[in-house]
C-alpha positions in Angstrom: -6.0 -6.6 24.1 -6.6 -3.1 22.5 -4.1 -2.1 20.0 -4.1 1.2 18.6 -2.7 1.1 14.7 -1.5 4.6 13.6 -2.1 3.7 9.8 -1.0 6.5 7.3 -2.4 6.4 3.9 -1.1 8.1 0.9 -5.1 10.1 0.6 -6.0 10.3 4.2 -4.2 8.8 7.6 -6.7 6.9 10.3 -6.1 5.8 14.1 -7.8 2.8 14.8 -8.0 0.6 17.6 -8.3 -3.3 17.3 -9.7 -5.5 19.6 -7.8 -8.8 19.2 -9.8 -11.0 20.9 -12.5 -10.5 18.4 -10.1 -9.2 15.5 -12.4 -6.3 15.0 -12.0 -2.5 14.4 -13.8 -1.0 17.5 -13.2 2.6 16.6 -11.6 5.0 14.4 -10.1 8.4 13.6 -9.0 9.4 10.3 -7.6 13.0 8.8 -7.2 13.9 5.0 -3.3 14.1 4.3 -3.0 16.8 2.2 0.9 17.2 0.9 2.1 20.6 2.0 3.8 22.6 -1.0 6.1 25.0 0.9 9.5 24.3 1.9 11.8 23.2 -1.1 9.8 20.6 -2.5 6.2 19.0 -1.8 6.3 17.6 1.2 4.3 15.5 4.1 3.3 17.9 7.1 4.9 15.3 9.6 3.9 18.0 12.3 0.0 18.0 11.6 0.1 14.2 11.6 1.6 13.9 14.5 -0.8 16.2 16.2 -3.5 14.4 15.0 -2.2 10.7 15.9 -1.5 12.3 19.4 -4.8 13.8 19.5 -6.7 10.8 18.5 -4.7 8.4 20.9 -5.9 10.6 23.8 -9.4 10.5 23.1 -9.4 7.1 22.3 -7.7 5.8 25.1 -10.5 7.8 27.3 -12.7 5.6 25.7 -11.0 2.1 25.8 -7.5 1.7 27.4 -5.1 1.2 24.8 -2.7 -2.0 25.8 0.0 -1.4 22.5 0.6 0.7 19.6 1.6 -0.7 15.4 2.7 1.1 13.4 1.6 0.6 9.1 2.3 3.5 6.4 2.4 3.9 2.6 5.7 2.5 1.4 8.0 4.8 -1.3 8.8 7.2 1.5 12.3 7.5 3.3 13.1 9.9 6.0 16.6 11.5 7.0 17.0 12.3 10.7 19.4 14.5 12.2 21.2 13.2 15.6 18.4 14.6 17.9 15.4 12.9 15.9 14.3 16.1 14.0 14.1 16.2 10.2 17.5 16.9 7.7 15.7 17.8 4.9 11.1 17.5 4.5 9.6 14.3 4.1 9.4 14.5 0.5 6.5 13.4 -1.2 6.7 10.4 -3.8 4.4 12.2 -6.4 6.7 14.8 -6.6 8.2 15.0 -10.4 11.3 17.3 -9.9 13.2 14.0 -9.2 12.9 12.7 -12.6 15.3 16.1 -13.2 18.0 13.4 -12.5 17.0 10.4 -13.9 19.6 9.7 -16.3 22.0 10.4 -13.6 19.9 7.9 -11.1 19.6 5.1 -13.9 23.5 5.4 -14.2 23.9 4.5 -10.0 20.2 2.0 -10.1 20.8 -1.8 -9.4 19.5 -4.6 -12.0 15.7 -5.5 -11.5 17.2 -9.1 -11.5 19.2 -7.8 -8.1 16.1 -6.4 -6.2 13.0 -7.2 -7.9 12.4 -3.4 -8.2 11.2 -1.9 -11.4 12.0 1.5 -12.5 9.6 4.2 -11.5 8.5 7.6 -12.3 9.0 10.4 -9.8 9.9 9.3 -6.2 8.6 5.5 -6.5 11.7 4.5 -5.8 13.3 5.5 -2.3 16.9 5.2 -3.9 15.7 8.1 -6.8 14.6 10.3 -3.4 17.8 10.0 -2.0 19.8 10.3 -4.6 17.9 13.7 -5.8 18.0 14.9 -2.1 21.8 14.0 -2.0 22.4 15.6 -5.1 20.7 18.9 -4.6 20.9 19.5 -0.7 24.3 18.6 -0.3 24.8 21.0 3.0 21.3 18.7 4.5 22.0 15.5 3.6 25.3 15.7 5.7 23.1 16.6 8.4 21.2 13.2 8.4 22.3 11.0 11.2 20.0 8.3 10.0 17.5 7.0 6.8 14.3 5.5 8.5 11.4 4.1 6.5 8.2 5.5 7.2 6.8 3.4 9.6 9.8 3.4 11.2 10.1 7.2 11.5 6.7 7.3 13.6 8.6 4.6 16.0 11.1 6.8 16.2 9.1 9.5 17.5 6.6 7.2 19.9 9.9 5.8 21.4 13.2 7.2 20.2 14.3 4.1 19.1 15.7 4.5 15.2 15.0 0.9 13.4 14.3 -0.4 9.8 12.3 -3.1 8.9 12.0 -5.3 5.6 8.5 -4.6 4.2 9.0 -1.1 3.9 12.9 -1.6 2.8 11.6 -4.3 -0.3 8.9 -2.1 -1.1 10.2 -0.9 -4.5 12.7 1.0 -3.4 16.1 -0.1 -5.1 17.5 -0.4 -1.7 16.7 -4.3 -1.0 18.3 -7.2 -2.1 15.1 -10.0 -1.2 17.2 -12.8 -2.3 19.9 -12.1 0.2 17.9 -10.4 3.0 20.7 -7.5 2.5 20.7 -3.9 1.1 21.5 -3.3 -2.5 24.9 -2.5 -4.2 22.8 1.2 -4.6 22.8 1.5 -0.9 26.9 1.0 -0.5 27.7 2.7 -3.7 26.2 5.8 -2.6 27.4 5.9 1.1 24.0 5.0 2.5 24.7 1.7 4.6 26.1 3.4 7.5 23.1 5.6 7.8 20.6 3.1 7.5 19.3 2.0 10.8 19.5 -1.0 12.5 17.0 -4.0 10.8 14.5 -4.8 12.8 11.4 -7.5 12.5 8.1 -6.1 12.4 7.1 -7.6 15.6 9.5 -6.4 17.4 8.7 -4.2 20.6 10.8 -1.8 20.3 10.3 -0.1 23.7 7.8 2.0 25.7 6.1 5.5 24.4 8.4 8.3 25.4 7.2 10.6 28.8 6.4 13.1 26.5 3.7 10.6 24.5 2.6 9.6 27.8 1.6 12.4 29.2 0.0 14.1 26.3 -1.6 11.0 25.7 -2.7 9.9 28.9 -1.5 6.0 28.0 0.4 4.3 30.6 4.0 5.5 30.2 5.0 1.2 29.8 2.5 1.1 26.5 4.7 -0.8 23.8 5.2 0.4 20.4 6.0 -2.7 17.9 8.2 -1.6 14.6 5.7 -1.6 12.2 5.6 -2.6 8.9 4.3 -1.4 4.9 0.3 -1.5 4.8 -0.1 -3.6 1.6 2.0 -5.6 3.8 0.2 -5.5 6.7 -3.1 -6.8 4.5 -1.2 -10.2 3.7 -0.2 -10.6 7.0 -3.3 -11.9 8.6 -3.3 -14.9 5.6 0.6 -15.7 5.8 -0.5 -17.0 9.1 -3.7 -19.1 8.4 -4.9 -19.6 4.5 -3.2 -22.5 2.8 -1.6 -21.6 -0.5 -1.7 -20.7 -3.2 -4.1 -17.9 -2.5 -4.2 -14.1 -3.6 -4.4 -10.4 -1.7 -5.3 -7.6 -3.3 -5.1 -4.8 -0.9 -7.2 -1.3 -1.9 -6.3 2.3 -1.0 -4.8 4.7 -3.2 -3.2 1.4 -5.0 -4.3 -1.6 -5.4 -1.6 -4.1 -4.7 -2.1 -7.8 -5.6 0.1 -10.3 -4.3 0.6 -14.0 -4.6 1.5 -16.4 -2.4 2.4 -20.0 -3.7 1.3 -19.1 -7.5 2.3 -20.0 -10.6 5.7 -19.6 -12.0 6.1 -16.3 -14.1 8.8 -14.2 -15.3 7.9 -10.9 -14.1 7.6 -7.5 -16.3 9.2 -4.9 -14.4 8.2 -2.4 -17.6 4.2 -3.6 -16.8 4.8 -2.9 -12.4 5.6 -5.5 -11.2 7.6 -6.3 -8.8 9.3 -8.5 -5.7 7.8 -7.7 -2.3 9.3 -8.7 1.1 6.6 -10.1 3.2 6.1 -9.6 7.4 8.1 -13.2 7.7 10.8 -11.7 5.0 10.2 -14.1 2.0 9.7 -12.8 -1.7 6.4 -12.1 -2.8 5.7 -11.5 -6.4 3.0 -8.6 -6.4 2.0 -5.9 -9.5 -0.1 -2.5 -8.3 -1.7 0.1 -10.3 -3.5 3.7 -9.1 -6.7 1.9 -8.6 -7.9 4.0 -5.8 -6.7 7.6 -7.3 -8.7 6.2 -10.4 -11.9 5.6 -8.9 -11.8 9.0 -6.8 -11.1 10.6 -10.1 -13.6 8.6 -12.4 -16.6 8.9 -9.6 -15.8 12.7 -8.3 -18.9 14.3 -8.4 -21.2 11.1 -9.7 -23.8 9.2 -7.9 -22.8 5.9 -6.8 -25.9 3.9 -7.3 -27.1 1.5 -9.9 -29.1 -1.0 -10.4 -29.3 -4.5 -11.9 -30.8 -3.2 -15.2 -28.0 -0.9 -15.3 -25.2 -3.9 -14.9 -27.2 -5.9 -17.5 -27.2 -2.7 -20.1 -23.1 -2.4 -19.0 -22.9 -6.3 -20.0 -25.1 -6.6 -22.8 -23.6 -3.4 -24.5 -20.2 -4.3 -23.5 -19.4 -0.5 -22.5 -15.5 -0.9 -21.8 -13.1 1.5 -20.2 -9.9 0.9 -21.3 -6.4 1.7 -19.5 -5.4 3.6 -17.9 -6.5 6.5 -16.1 -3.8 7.2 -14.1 -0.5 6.8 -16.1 2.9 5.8 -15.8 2.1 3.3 -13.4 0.2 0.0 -13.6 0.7 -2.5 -15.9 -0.5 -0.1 -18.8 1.6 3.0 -17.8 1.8 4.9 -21.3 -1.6 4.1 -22.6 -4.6 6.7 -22.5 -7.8 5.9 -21.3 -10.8 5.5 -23.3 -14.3 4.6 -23.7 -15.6 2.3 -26.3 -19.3 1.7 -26.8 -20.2 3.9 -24.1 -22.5 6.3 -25.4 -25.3 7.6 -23.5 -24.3 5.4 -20.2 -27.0 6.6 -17.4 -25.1 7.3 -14.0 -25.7 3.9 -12.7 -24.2 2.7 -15.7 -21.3 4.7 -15.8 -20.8 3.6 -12.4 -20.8 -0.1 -13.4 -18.4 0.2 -16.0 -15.9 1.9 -14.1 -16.3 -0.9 -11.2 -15.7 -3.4 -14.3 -12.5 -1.9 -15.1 -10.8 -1.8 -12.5 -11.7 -5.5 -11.4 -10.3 -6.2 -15.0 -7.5 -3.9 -14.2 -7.0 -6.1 -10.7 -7.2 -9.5 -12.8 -4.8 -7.8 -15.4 -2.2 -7.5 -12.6 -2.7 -11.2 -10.8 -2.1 -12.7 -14.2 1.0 -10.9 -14.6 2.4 -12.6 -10.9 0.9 -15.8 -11.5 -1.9 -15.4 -8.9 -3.6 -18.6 -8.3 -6.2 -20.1 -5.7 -8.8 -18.4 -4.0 -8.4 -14.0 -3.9 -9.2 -12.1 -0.9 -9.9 -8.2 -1.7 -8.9 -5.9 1.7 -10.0 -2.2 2.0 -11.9 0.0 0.1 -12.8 -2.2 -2.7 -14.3 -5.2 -0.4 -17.4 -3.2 -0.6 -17.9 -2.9 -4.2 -20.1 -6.0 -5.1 -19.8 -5.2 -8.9 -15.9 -5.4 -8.4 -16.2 -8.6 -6.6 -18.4 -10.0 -9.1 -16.2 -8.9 -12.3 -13.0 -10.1 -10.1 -14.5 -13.6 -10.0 -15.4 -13.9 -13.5 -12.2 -12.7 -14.9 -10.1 -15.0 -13.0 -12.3 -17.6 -13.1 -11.6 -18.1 -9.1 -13.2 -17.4 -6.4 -12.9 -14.0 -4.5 -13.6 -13.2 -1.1 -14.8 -9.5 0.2 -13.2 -8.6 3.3 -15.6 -7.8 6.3 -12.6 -5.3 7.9 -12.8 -1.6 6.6 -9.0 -1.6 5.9 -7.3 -5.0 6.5 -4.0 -3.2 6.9 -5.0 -1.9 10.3 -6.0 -5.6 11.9 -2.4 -7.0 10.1 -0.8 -4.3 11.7 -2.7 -4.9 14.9 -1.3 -8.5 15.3 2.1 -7.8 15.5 0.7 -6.7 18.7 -0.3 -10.8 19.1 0.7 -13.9 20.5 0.5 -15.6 17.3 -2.9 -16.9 18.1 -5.0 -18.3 14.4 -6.7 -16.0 12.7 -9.6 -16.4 10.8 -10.0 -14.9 7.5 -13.6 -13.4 7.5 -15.6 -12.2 4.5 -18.4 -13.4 2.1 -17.1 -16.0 -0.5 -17.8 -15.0 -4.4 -17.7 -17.7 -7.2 -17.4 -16.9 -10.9 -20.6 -15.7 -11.8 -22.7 -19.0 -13.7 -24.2 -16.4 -16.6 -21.6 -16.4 -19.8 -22.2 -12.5 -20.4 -19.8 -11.7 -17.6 -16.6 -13.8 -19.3 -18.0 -12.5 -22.5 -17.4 -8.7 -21.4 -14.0 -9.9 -19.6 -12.6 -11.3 -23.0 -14.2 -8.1 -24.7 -12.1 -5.9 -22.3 -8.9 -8.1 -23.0 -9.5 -8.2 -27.0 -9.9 -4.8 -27.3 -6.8 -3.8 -24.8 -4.7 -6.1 -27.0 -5.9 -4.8 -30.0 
């Protein structure tokens, strides 16, 4: 079975198709998603992406007939739909700050973390803070909505006409989630929400076939199913729910780096350091912590060679060149300290390169500790390829860590929603802690001198 997987990224959105007989990517389409700044606040240009995730499904599908569609997106994003499916007000874009404008109102209205194992956030991090700025400032809109779908959900929407929730995306830090009673949040009835939320759905539920429009731009056969999707860090931890024996770790990569632990170690969690109650695909709890790992590296490397050498990870080592949090702030389980170099003078390019690879493996290992992460890590995405990241991962945990062999593991979770529930192997080349001391000498170094 070929399954295409519209998965939309905060930094760039791809179209991939998965063969699940060999649980492989067997080709790909991706587009930059650049947030559009007209309109009354930033916004996602729903339009373009649709365009291209149309586009991309018809040439795919002239190359390999496509048998289903998933569905996996960036969580923190809500979208209001008027009664014919159009848009009540722009997708608005997470990063955006104008919603801390209300916050003291928002914190007023916010459930306890203790109710929905959802730290505060800056900006839009937190659906309810969208809503309730978009509420608040366009009354005349709001009224318009006919419907709040998740993300994922809102490209259902438009593949089938179907309106559905799901709970990845809903216990995605978004205030509106109750995990311990599968239920929305006191938020959610307090503001008038509930009757505009739509109908829960699982994530592997088929929802129904594409529309005749999709169909015939498309060229797929008119009774392709569309499954309801789910969140992508999500969709990474998907794949492991279903065969690795806990406990055991996920750190998915993209723009964040999400860890998550299943069957850990017992830990009160620090919603002030990001962390923070997930809702897995089967809709259990799943203590997780993130931080802007992805926007850090783009920002630390822009420009740079990416090379080095083993001489320049032995200098990195030996000179114990740290960078210290955080890069990105006001996220991340450092969110209001600066970032700084300490004994980092003169680093070559290839050493630079290595340190900031160090960091955020220690910045990874920071945020397992802080969920109790236990047993064996898998790393999904981006970072999988990073062998200096791997390495540091291992020796700061002091577990082992395996690289995943998919170039974004949310694409094949999303891929098997599509599935019979047949096993699924996890794939990937197996790292131990690394035997030399210098390597948990420099991870201590890094930790002494955060503390301090």
């Amino acid at each position: 079975m070929i399954v295409a997987v519209i998965d939309i990224g905060k930094t760039n959105a791809k179209l991939a198709l998965v063969d699940l007989a060999a649980m492989q990517e067997v080709a790909m389409r991706r587009t930059a998603n650049a947030v559009a700044t007209d309109g009354p606040y930033p916004h996602h240009d729903v339009e373009r992406l649709c365009t291209f995730i149309l586009d991309s499904l018809a040439e795919l599908n002239r190359e390999r007939a496509i048998d289903a569609v998933s569905i996996t997106t960036h969580g923190a994003t809500a979208v209001l739909v008027d009664a014919e499916g159009g848009l009540a007000l722009p997708v608005i874009d997470y990063e955006f700050a104008g919603i801390d404008e209300l916050a003291q109102d928002y914190d007023a209205a916010r459930p306890p973390f203790a109710e929905t194992g959802t730290p505060r956030l800056p900006a839009g991090l937190n659906i309810g803070a969208q809503l309730f700025f978009q509420q608040k400032r366009f009354p005349a809109e709001f009224v318009r909505a006919d419907a709040i779908l998740m993300y994922a959900q809102y490209w259902a929407l438009r593949l089938t006409g179907i309106a559905a929730n799901e709970v990845t995306s809903l216990g995605c830090h978004t205030d509106l989630w109750n995990p311990w009673k599968a239920d929305y949040s006191s938020l959610v009835d307090r503001m008038g929400w509930r009757r505009l939320m739509a109908p829960v759905r699982p994530a592997k539920d088929r929802l129904g076939p594409i529309l005749t429009a999709i169909a015939e731009w498309t060229g797929l056969d008119p009774k392709t199913p569309v499954f309801c999707g789910l969140h992508d860090s999500n969709a990474s931890l998907l794949p492991h729910l279903l065969v690795d024996l806990p406990p055991f770790s996920v750190v998915s990569t993209g723009t964040w780096v999400v860890s998550m632990a299943v069957g850990g170690k017992m830990v009160e969690l620090d919603p002030a350091r990001d962390t923070l109650v997930n809702v897995n695909a089967l809709g259990d709890p799943v203590p997780s912590a993130r931080f802007m790992g992805g926007r850090e590296f783009s920002l630390l490397t822009e420009d740079q060679p990416q090379h080095w050498t083993e001489d320049d990870v032995a200098a990195v080592l030996a000179q114990k060149a740290l960078l210290l949090p955080s890069t990105q702030q006001g996220s991340g389980p450092f969110p209001h300290r600066a970032a700084q170099w300490r004994d980092a003078e003169d680093l070559s390019p290839g050493q630079r390169f290595a340190a900031i690879s160090f960091y955020l493996a220690l910045m990874t290992a920071t945020c397992l500790d802080l969920i109790g992460g236990d047993g064996p890590t898998t790393v999904e995405g981006p970072f999988a390829q990073n062998r200096l990241f791997i390495r540091m991962l291992a020796a700061a945990t002091g577990r082992p860590v395996v690289a995943s062999e998919t170039s974004t593991g949310t694409s094949i979770g999303a891929a098997l929603l599509a599935s019979d529930g047949a096993a699924v192997m996890s794939k990937g080349e197996r790292t131990e802690p690394p035997a030399e001391r210098v390597w948990g000498d420099y991870a201590r170094a890094w930790r002494q001198a955060v503390a301090a």
